[in-house]
N, C-alpha and C positions, 0 to 999 in steps of 0.2 A: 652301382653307384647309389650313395647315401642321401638323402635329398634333407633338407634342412629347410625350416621355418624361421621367417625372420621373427624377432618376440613379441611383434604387436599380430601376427596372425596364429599365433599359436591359440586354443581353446582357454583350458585353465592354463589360470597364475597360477605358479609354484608357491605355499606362504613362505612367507618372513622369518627369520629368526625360526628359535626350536618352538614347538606348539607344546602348551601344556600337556601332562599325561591326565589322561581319564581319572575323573575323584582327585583333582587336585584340592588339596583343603586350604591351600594358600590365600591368605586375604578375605579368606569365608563370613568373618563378622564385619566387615568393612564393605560387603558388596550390596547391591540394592538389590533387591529381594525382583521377583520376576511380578511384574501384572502392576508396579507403584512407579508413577512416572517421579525422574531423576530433578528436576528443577519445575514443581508444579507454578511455581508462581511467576517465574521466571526470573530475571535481573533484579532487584530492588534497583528503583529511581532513586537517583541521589537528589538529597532535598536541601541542598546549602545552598545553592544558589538562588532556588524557589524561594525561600526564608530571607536571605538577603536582600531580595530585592522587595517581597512585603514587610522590610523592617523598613526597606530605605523610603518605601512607596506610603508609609503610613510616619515615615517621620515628619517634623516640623522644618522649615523651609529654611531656617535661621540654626538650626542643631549643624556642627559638620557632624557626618557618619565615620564612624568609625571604622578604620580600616585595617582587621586584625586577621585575615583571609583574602586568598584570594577570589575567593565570590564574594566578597565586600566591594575590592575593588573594581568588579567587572561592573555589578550591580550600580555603584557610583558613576560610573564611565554610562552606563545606559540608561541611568534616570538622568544624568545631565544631557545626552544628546536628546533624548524625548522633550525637556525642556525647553531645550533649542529649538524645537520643531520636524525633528526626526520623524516622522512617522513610523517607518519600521522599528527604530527602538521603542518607541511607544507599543506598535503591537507587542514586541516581545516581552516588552515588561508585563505589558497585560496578560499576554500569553503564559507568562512565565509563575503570575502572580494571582490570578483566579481561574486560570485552564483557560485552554482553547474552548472557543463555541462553536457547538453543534452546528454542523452544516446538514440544509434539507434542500433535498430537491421538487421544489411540484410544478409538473406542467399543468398548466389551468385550473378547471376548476374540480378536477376528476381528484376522487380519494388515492385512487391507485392509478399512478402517472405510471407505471411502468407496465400496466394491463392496455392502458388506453392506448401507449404507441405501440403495444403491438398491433391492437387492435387495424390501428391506422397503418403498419407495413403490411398487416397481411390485405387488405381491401384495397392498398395500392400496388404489392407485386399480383393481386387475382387480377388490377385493371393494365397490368402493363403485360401479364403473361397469357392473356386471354386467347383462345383461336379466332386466326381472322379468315376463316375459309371461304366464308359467304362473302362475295362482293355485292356492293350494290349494284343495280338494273342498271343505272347509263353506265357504269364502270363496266360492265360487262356487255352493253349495245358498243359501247365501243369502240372493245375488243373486236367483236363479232364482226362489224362494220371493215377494222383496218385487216382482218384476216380475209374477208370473202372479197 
């Protein structure tokens, strides 16, 4: 009797499709050479909407904006709710229009906050994992006392 594997417990995949033959020269000038990464920079940011909104953010209050894009329009839509008192369109437009701000984190007054809590987890798990083998003398009278 033959015994069979279902296909998720089998070892190897079989490949796909036929595999190239050894020394294929197909596509040889259009391939990325081996050791040079394929997208170093990676995506370019799109900058229209960025631009749109510090045209709309540096325009005059009395100009209308021109809307010949749709990041014109969006950018119009989020300078007037920031107007309004949007807050979060406000950040975004700022966000959008001079970059996000660096966020830092310091605990107190230590240069390096992330040396100093360690410093404080390891001197609080030494005090919570300590041995407590010794008891005190009356913890131990009386013991002694309800035993004899």
């Amino acid at each position: 009797m033959k015994r069979t594997l279902s296909p998720n417990l089998r070892g190897k995949k079989r490949p796909r499709g036929k595999p190239f033959p050894k020394g294929n020269l197909v596509g040889l000038d259009t391939r990325f050479p081996k050791g040079v990464a394929q997208n170093p920079g990676g995506r370019p940011r799109s900058q229209q909407l960025h631009a749109a909104i510090r045209f709309a953010l540096a325009a005059s209050t009395d100009e209308p904006l021109p809307l010949d894009t749709n990041a014109e329009v969006i950018a119009k839509q989020i300078i007037r709710k920031a107007k309004k008192g949007d807050l979060a369109a406000a950040e975004i437009a700022g966000n959008r229009a001079e970059g996000r701000p660096a966020v830092s984190i310091c605990v107190g007054d230590s240069k390096d906050p992330l040396g100093e809590l360690l410093l404080e987890m390891r001197a609080e798990y030494g005090r919570i994992s300590a041995p407590t083998n010794a008891l005190p003398a009356e913890v131990e009278q009386e013991n002694s006392d309800e035993i004899g």
